[in-house]
FISEDO-34584 format. One record per residue: residue in one letter; x, y, z of N, C-alpha, C, O in turn. Coordinates in steps of 0.1 Angstrom, whole numbers. Layout:
BEGIN
  marfi    n.u    n.v    n.w   ca.u   ca.v   ca.w    c.u    c.v    c.w    o.u    o.v    o.w
      a      X      Y      Z      X      Y      Z      X      Y      Z      X      Y      Z
...
END
This chain:
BEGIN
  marfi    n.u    n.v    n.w   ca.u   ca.v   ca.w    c.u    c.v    c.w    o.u    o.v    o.w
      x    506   -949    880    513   -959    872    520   -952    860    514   -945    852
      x    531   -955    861    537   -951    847    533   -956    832    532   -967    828
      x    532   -946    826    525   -943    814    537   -951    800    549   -949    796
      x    527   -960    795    537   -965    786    534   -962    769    522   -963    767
      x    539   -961    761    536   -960    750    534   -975    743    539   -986    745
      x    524   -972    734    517   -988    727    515   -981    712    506   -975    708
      x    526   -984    707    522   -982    689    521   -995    685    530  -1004    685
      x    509   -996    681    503  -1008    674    506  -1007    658    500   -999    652
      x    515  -1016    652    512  -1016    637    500  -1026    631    500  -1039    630
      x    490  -1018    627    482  -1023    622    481  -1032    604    478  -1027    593
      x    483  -1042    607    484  -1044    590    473  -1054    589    468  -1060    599
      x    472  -1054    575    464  -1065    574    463  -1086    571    456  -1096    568
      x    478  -1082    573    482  -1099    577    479  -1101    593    480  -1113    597
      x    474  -1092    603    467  -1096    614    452  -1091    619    447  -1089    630
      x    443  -1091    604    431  -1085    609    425  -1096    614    418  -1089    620
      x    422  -1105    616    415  -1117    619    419  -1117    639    410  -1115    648
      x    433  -1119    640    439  -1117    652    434  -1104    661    430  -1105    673
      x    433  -1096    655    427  -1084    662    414  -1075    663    413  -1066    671
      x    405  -1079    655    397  -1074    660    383  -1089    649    383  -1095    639
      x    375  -1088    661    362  -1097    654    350  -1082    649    341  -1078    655
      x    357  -1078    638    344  -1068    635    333  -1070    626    337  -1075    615
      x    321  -1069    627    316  -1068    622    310  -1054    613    311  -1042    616
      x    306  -1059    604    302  -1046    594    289  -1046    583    283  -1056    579
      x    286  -1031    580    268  -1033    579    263  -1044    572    253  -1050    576
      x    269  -1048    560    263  -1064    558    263  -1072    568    251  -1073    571
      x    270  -1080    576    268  -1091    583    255  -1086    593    253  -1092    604
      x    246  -1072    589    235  -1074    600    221  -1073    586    210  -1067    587
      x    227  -1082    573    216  -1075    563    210  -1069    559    198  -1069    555
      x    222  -1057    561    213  -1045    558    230  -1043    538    242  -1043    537
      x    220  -1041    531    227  -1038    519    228  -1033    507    221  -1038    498
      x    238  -1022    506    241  -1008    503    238  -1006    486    246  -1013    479
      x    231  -1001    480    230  -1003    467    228  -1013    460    226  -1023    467
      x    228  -1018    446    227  -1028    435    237  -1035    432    235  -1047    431
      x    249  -1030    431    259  -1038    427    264  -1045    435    264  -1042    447
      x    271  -1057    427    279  -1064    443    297  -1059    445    306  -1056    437
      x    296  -1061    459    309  -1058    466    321  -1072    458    318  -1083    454
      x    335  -1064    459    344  -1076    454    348  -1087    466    341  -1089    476
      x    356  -1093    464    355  -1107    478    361  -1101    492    359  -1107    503
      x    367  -1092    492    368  -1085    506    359  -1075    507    358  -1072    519
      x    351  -1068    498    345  -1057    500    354  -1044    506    350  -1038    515
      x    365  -1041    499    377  -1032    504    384  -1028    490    383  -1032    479
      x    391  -1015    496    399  -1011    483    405  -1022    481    405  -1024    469
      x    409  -1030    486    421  -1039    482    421  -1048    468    430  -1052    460
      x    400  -1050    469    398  -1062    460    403  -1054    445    402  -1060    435
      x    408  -1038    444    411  -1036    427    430  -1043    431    435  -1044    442
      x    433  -1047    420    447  -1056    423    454  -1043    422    452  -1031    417
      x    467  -1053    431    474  -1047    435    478  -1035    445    489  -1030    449
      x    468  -1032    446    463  -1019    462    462  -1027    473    453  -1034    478
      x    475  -1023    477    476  -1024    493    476  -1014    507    483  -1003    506
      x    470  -1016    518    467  -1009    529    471  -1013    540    469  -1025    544
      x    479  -1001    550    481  -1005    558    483   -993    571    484   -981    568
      x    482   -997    579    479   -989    594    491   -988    606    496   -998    611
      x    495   -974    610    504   -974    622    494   -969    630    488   -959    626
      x    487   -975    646    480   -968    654    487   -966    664    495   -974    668
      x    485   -953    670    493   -945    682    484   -939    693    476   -930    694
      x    488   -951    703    476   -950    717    491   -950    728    499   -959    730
      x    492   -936    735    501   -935    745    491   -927    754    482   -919    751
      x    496   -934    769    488   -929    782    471   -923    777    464   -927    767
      x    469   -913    786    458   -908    784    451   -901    772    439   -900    770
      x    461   -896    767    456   -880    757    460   -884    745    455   -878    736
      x    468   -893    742    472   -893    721    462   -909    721    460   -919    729
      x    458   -904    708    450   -912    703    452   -910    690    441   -905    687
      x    459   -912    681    460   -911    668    468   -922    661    471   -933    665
      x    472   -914    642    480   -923    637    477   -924    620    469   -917    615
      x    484   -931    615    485   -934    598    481   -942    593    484   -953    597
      x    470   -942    580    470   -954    570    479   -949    565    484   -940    571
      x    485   -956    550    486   -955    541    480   -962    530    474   -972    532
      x    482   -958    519    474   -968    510    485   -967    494    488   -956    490
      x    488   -976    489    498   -977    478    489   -983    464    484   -994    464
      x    490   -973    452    482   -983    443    487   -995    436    480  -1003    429
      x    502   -996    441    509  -1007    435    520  -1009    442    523  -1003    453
      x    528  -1019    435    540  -1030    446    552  -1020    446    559  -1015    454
      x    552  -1020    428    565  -1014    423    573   -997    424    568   -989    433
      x    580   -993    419    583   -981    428    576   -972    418    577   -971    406
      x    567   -963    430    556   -954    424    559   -944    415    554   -940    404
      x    575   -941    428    581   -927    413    583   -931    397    580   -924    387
      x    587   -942    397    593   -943    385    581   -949    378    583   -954    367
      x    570   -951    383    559   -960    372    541   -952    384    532   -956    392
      x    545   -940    379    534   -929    380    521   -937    376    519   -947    368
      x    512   -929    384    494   -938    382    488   -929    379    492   -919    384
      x    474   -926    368    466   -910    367    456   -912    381    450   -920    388
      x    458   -897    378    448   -893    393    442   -884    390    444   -879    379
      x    432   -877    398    429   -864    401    421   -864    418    415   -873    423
      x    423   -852    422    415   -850    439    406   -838    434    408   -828    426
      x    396   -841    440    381   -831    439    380   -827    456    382   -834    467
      x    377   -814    454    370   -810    469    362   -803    471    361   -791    467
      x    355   -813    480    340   -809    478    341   -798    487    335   -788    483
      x    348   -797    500    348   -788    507    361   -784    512    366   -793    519
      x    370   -770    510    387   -771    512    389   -766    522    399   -759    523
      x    379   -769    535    388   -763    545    396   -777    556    392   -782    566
      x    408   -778    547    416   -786    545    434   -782    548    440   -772    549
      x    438   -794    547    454   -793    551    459   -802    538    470   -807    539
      x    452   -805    525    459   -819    515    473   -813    512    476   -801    512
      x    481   -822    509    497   -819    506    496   -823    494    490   -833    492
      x    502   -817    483    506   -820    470    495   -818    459    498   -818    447
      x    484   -818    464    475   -811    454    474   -803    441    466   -805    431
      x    484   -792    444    488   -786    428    492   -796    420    485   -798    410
      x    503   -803    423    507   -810    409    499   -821    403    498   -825    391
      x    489   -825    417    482   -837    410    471   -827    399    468   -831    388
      x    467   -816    404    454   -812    395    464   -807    380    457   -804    369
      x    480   -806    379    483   -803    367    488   -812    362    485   -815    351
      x    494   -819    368    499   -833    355    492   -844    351    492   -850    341
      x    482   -845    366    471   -856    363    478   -867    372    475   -879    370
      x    484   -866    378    494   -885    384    495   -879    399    492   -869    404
      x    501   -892    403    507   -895    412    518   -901    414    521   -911    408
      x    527   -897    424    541   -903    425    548   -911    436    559   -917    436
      x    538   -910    446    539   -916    461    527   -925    467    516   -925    462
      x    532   -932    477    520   -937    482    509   -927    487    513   -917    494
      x    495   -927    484    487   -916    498    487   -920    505    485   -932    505
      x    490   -910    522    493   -913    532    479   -903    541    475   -892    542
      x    476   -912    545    464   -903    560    465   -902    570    464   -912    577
      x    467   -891    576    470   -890    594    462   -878    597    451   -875    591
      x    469   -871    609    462   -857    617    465   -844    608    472   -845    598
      x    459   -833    613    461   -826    604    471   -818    609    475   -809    601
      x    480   -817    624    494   -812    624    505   -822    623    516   -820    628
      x    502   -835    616    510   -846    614    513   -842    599    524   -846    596
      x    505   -834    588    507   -835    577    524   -832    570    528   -838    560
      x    533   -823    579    545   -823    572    550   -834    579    552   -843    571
      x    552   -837    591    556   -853    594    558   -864    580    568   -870    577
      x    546   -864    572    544   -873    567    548   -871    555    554   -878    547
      x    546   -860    554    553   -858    539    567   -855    539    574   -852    529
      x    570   -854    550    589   -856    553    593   -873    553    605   -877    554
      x    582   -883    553    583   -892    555    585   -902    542    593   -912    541
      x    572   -896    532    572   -897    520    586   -893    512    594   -901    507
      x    587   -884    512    600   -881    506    613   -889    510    620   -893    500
      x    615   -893    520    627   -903    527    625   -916    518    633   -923    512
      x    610   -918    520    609   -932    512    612   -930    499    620   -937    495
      x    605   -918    490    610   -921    473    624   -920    477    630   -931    474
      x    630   -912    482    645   -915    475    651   -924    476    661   -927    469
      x    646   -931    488    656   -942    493    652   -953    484    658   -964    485
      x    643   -953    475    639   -964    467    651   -965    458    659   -956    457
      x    651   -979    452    660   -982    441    655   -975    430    643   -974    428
      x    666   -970    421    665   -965    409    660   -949    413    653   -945    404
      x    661   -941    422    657   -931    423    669   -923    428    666   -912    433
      x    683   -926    426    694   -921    433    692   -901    425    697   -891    431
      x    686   -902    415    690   -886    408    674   -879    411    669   -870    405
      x    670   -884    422    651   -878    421    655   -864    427    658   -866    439
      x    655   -853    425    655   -839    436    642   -835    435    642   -822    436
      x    628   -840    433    616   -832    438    607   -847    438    606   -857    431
      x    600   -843    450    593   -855    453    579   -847    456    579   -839    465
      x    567   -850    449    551   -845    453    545   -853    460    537   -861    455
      x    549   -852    474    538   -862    484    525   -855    487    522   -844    490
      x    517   -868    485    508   -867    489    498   -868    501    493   -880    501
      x    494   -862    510    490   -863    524    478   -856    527    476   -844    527
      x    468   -865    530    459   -865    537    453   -863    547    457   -871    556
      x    439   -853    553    438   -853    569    427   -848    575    419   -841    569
      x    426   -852    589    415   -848    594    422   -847    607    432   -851    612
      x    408   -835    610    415   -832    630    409   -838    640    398   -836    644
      x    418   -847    645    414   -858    656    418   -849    674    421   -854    685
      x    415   -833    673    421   -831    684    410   -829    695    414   -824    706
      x    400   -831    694    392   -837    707    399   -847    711    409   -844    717
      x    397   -860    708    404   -872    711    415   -873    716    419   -880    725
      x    424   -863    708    439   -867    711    445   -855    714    439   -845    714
      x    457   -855    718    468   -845    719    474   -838    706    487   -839    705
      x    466   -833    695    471   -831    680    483   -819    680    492   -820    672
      x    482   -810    690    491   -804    692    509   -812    694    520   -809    690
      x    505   -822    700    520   -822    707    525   -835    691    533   -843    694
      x    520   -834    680    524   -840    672    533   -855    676    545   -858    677
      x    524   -860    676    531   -875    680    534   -882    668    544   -890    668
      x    528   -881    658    534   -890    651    546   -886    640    546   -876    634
      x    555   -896    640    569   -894    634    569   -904    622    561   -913    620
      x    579   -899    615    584   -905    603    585   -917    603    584   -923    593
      x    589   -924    615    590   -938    612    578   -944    618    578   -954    624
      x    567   -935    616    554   -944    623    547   -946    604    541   -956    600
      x    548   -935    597    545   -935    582    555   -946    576    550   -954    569
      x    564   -946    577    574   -958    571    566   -969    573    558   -974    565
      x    569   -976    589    559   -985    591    546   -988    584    543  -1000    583
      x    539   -977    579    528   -979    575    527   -984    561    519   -992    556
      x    536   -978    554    536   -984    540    547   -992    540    554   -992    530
      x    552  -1000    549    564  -1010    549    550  -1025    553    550  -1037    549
      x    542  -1020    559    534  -1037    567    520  -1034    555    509  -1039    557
      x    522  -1025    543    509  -1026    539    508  -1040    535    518  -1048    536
      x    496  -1044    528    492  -1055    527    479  -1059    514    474  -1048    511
      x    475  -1066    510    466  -1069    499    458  -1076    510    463  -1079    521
      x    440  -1080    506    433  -1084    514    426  -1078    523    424  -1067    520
      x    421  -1083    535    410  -1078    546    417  -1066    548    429  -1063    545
      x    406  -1058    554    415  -1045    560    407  -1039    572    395  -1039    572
      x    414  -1035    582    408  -1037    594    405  -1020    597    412  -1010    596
      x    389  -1021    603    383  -1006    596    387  -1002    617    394  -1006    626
      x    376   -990    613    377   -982    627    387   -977    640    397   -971    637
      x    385   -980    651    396   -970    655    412   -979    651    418   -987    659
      x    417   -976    636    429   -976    638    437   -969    630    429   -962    623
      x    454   -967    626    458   -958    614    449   -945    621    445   -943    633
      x    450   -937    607    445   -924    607    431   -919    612    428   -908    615
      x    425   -931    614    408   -932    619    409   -933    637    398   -935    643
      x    421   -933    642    419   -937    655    413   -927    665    406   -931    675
      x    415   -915    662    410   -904    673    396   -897    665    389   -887    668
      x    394   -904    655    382   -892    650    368   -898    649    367   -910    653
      x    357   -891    646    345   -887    650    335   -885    642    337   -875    635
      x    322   -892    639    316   -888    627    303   -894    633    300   -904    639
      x    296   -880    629    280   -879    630    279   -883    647    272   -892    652
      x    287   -875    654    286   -875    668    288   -887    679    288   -887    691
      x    290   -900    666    299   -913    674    310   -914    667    312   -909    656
      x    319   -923    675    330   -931    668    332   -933    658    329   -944    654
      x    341   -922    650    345   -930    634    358   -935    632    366   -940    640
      x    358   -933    621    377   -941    618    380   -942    605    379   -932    597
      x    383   -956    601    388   -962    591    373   -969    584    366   -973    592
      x    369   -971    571    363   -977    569    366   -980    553    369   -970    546
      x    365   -990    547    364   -994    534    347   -999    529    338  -1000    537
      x    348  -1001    514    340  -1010    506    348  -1010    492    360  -1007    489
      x    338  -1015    485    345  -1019    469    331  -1027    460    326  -1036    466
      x    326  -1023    448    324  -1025    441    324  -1030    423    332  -1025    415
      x    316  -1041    420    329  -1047    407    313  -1049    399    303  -1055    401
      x    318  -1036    384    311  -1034    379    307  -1050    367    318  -1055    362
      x    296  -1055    364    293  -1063    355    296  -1064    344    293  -1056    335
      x    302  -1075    341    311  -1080    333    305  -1072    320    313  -1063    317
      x    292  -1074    309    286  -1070    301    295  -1054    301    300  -1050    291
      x    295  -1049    313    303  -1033    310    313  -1026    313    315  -1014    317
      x    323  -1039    312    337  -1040    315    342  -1048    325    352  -1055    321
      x    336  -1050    342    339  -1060    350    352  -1053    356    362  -1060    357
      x    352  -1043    359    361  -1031    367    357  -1033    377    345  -1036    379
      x    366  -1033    387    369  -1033    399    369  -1015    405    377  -1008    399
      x    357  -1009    417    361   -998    428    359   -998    437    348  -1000    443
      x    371   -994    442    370   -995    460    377   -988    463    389   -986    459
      x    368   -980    475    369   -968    485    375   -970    498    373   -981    503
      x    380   -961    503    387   -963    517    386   -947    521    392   -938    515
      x    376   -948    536    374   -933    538    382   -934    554    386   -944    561
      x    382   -922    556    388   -916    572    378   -907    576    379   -895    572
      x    370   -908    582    357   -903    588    359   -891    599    367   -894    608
      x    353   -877    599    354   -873    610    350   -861    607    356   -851    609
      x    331   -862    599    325   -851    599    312   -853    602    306   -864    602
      x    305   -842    605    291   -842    609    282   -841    600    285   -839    588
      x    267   -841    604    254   -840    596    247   -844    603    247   -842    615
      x    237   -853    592    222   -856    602    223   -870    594    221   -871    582
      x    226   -881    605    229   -894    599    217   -902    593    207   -902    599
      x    220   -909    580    210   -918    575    218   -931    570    230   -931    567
      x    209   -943    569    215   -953    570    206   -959    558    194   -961    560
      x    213   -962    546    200   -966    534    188   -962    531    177   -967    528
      x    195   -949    534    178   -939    534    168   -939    547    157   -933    547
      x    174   -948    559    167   -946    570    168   -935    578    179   -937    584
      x    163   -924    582    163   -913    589    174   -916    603    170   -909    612
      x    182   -921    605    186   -930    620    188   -914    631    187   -914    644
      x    190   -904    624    195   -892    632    183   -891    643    182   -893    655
      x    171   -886    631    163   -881    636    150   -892    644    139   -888    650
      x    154   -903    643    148   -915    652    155   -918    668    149   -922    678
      x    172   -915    667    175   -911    679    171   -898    683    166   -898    694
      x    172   -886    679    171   -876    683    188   -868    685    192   -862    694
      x    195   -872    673    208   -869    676    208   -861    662    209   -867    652
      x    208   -851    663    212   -847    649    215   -832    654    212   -828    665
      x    221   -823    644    229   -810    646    222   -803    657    214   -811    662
      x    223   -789    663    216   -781    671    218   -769    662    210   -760    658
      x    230   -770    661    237   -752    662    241   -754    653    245   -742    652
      x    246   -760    640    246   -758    631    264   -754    625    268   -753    614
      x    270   -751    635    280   -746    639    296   -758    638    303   -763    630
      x    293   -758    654    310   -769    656    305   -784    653    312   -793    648
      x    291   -784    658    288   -799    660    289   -802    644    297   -811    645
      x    286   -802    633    292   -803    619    300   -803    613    300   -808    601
      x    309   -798    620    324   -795    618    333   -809    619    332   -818    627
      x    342   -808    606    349   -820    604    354   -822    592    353   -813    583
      x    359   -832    590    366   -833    579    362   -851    575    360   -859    584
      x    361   -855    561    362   -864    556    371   -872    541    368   -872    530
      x    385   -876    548    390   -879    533    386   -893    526    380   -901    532
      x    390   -894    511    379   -906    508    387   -903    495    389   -893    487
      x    394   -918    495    403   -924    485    399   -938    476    398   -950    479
      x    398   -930    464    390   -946    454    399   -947    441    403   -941    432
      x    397   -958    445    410   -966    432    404   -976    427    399   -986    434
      x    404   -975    415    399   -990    401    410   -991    396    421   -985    398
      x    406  -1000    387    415  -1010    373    409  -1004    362    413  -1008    352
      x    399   -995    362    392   -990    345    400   -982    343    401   -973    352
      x    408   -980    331    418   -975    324    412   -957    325    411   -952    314
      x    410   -951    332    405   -934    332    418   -928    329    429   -933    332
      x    416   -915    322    427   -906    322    423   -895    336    414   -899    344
      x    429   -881    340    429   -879    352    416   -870    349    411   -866    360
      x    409   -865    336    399   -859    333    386   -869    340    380   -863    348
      x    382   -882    336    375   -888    343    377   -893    357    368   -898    364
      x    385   -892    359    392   -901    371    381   -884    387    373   -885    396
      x    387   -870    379    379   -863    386    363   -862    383    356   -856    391
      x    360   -866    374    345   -867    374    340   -880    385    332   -878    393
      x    348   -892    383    346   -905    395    346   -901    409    338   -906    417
      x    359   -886    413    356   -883    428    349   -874    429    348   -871    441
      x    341   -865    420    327   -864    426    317   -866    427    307   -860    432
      x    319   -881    421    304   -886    424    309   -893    438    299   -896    445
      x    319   -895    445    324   -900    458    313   -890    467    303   -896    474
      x    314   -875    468    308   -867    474    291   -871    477    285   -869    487
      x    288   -879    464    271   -884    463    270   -892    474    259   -893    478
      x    280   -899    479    280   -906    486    282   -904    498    277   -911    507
      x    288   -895    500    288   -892    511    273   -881    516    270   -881    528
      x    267   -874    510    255   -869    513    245   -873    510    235   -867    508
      x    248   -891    511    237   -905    510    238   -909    527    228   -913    533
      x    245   -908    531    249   -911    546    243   -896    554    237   -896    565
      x    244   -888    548    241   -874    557    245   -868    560    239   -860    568
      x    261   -866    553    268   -859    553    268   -842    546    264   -841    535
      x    272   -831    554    266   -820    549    277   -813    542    273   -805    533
      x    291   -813    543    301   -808    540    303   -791    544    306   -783    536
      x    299   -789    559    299   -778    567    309   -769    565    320   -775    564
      x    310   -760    564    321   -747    564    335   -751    573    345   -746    569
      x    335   -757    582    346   -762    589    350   -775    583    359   -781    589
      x    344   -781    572    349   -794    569    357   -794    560    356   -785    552
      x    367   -804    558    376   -804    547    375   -817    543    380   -827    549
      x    367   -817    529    359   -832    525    372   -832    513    371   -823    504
      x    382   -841    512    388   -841    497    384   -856    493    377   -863    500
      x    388   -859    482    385   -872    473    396   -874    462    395   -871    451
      x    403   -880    467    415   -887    459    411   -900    451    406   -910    455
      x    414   -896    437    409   -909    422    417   -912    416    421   -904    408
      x    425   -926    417    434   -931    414    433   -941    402    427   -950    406
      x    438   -943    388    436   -957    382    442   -963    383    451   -956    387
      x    449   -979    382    455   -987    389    462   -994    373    473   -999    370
      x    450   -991    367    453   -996    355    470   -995    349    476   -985    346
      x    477  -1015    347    488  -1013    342    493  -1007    334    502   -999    335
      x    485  -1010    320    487  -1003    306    491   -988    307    497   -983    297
      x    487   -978    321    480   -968    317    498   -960    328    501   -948    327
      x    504   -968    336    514   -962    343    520   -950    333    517   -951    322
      x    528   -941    337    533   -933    334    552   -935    339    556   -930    349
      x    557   -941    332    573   -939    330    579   -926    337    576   -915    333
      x    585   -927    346    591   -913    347    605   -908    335    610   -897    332
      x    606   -920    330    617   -919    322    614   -924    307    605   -932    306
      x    618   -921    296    609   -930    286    619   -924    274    627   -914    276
      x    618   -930    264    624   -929    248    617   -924    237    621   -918    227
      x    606   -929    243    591   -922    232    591   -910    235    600   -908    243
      x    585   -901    231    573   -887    232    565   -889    237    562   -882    247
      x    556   -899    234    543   -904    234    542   -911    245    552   -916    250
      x    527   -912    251    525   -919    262    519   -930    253    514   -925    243
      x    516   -943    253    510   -952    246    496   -958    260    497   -967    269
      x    484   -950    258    474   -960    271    465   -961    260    464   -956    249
      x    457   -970    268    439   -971    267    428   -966    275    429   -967    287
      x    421   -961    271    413   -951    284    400   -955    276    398   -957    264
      x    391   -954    288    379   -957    283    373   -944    279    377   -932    282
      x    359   -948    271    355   -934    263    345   -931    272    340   -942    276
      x    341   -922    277    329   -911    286    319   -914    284    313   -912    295
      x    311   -921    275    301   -928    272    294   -943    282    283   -947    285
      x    311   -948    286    307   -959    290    313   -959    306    317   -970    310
      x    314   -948    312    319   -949    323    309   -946    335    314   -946    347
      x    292   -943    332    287   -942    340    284   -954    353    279   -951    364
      x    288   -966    351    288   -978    359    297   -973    370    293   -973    382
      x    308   -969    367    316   -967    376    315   -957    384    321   -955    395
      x    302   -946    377    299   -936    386    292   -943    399    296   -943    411
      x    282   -948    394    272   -956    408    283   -962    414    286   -958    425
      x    293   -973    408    303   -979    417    309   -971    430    309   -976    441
      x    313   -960    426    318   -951    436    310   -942    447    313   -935    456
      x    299   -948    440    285   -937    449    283   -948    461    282   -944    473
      x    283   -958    459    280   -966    461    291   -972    476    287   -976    487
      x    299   -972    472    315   -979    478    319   -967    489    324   -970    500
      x    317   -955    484    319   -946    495    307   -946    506    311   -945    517
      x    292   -946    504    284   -948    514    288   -960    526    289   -959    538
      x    288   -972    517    291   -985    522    306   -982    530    306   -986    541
      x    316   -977    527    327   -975    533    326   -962    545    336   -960    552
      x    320   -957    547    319   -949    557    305   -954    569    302   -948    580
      x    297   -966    562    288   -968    571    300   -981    581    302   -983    593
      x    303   -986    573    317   -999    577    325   -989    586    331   -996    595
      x    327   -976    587    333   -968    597    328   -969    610    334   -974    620
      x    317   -964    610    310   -965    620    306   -977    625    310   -977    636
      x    300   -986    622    298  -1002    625    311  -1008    633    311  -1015    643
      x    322  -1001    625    336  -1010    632    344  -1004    644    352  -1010    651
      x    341   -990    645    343   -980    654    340   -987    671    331   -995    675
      x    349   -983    678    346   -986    694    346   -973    702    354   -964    698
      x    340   -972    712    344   -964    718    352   -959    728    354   -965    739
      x    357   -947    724    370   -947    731    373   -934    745    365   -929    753
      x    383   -932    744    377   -922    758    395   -915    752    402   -923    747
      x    398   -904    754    411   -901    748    415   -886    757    411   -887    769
      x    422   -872    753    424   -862    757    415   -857    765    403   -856    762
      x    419   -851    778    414   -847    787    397   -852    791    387   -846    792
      x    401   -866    791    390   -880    795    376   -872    791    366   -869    797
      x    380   -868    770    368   -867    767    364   -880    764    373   -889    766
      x    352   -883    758    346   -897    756    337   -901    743    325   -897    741
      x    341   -906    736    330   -906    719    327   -919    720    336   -927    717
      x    316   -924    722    307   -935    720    306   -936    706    304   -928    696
      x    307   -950    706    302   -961    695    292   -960    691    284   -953    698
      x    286   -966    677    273   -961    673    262   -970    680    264   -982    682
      x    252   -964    682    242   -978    690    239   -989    682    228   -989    679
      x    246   -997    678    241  -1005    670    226  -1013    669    218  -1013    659
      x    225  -1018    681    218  -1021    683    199  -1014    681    189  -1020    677
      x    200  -1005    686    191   -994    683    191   -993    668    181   -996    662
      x    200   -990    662    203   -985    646    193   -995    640    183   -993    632
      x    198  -1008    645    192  -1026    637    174  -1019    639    167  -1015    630
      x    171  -1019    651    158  -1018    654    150  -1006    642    140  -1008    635
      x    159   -991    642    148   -981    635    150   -992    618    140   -996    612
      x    162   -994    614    161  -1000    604    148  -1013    598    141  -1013    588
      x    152  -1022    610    137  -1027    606    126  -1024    602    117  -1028    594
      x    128  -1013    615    111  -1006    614    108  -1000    600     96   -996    598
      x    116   -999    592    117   -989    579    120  -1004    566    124  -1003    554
      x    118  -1013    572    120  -1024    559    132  -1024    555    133  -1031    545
      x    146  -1018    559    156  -1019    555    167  -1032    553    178  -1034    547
      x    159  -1039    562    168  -1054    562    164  -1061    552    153  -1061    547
      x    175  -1069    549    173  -1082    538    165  -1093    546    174  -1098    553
      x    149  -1102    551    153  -1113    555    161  -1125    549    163  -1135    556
END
C-alpha cells in the first residue's frame, strides 16, 4: 500500500476533538500543595500560547514541533527576561549565549528533534523578519530546543521543514493543551514508556503575590521512576540495568510566570525546575541533555528593542519573596512530566521498534497500595 504522509497540526482549538486524555489528577492522585491554574498548563500564565505540528509518515518518522510564545505581540520588538540553566549539556540548545548575556529573549521557543534544530531556527528567523516593523532586523537569536526521538523515528532523514515550525507558532493557541504523543513529544521516550508533551501550572496564593507558573516539558529521559514518592520502578521491576544507554536521554522543560523576575532570578526558578524533575526519578545521565528555559511574561517588564530612554523602567520582585515560586516550579514540572506519561500512547515507529504506554493501570494499583490517592 502506498505510503502517505499525515502532518497533523496540532493546536489547541481542537484538543477536545482529538484526543479524550486523561491525566494524573483525574485518577486522584495530587502533586504537591499548591493548586493548579484552570487548565493546569503553561497556558493558564496570560498570554502564553502553545501549539503543536505532528509528523507521522509511513512507517519510520514519527516526529515533530511545539512551539510555545510568551506573548501575542511581536517578540522582537517587545523582548521578555529570561535565563536557561542546564542541568545536564549534553545537548543541541540554539541561542543560548545570548540569552545567558543579555538576559531576554527574542523569538518564540521552539521544540523539535535534535537534527531538526537548524531547520527550526531557519524557521524562526523567516518568522522575525517577516514580522511587521522588523524590515531593518539583520540578527535574529532563535531559540531551539531538543531531544533525540531516533529510536522511534527516522531522525536522520530530517523530516521536519520550516513550514511545519511556521505552522506551529501560526495555530498556537491560549487554553487546554494537548499533552503526549504530539509536536516535539511525538517519537520520544521516558523512563522506558511512552513520553511526549506534557504540561502543568501552578498559582501561587494571593497573601504572596497570586503569580501564575506553568511548565511545559518534552520528555525523553531515563531513571528509576517515582510517582509522588511511590517507588513505581521498583514495584514493576523496570528500572535501569546497565546504567549506560537505558538512561540516556534528554529532557527540555520550559516555565513561564507573570511574577515580574529579572533574568538573575528567573535562573534561580529553572533550577529548581531540575528538583522536579529528580522528584519523578529522573537522573540526568551523561548522555542526557536536561535544559530549562525561564521566561517572565510580566508586561511592565518587556524590553523595547527600540527606546528613547537609557533606562529600562520595570518592577521586579525582591529575592526575599520569591521562594513560593520556587515550590511552584518544583512542583509544575513533576506534575508536567507525570501528565507526559499519563497522556502518552503507545506507538510502534522506525524499523517496527515499539514503546509502550505506561501501565496505567498497574501504576493506580502500586499507588494505592502506598496511600497515594486522594479518596
Amino acid at each position: 500500500m502506498k505510503n502517505f504522509k499525515f502532518i497533523f497540526i496540532i493546536t489547541l482549538l481542537f484538543t477536545s476533538e482529538l484526543y479524550s486524555q486523561k491525566r494524573v489528577r483525574d485518577y486522584g492522585i495530587e502533586v504537591g500543595v499548591l493548586k493548579p491554574g484552570k487548565n493546569n498548563a503553561i497556558t493558564d500564565v496570560f498570554g502564553v500560547k502553545v501549539g503543536h505540528t505532528t509528523i507521522v509518515e509511513g512507517k519510520n518518522i514519527r516526529t515533530g514541533v511545539t512551539a510555545i510564545l510568551p506573548h501575542s505581540d511581536n517578540i522582537f520588538q517587545y523582548k521578555v527576561p529570561a535565563a536557561i540553566y542546564l542541568g545536564n549539556g549534553f545537548g543541541k540548545l540554539a541561542g543560548y549565549s545570548q540569552v545567558k548575556e543579555l538576559g531576554n529573549i527574542e523569538t518564540p521557543i521552539i521544540l523539535t528533534n535534535t537534527l531538526s534544530v537548524p531547520a527550526a531556527s531557519n524557521a524562526l528567523i523567516s518568522y522575525t523578519l517577516n514580522q511587521p516593523d522588523n524590515k531593518n532586523v539583520s540578527s535574529v537569536n532563535s531559540v531551539v530546543g531538543e531531544t533525540n526521538d531516533g529510536y522511534l523515528n527516522d531522525i536522520r532523514g530530517r523530516h521536519v521543514k520550516e513550514i511545519d515550525v511556521l505552522n506551529a507558532i501560526k495555530n498556537a493557541k491560549t487554553g487546554k493543551v494537548t499533552e503526549g504523543n504530539v509536536g516535539a513529544g511525538t517519537g520520544t521516550i521516558c523512563f522506558g514508556y511512552k513520553g511526549g508533551i506534557g504540561t502543568s501550572s501552578r498559582v501561587i496564593p494571593k497573601k504572596y503575590g497570586g503569580y501564575t507558573v506553568g511548565v511545559l516539558v518534552q520528555t525523553n529521559f531515563g531513571g528509576v521512576f517515582k510517582l509522588n514518592g511511590v517507588p513505581v520502578a521498583k514495584e514493576l521491576d523496570n528500572y535501569p540495568r546497565s546504567y549506560t544507554y537505558d538512561v540516556d536521554g534528554s529532557c527540555m522543560i520550559v516555565v513561564m510566570t507573570d511574577a515580574p523576575l529579572n533574568s538573575r532570578n528567573l535562573e534561580r526558578l529553572a533550577k529548581r525546575a531540575m528538583m522536579g524533575l529528580a522528584k519523578t526519578g529522573g537522573i540526568a545521565s551523561n548522555g542526557s541533555g536536561d535544559y530549562v528555559i525561564a521566561v517572565s511574561t510580566a508586561k511592565e517588564n518587556r524590553i523595547p528593542y527600540k527606546s528613547k530612554s537609557q533606562f529600562l523602567n520595570k518592577k521586579e520582585l525582591r529575592n526575599g519573596v520569591i521562594s513560593p515560586l520556587f515550590l511552584a516550579t518544583i512542583e509544575a514540572t513533576e506534575e508536567a512530566i507525570l501528565n507526559s506519561l499519563f497522556a502518552a500512547k503507545t506507538l510502534k515507529g522506525k524499523d517496527n521498534h515499539q514503546v509502550k504506554s505506561l501501565p496505567i493501570n498497574k501504576v493506580i494499583e502500586i499507588v494505592k497500595k502506598h496511600n497515594g490517592i486522594k479518596q
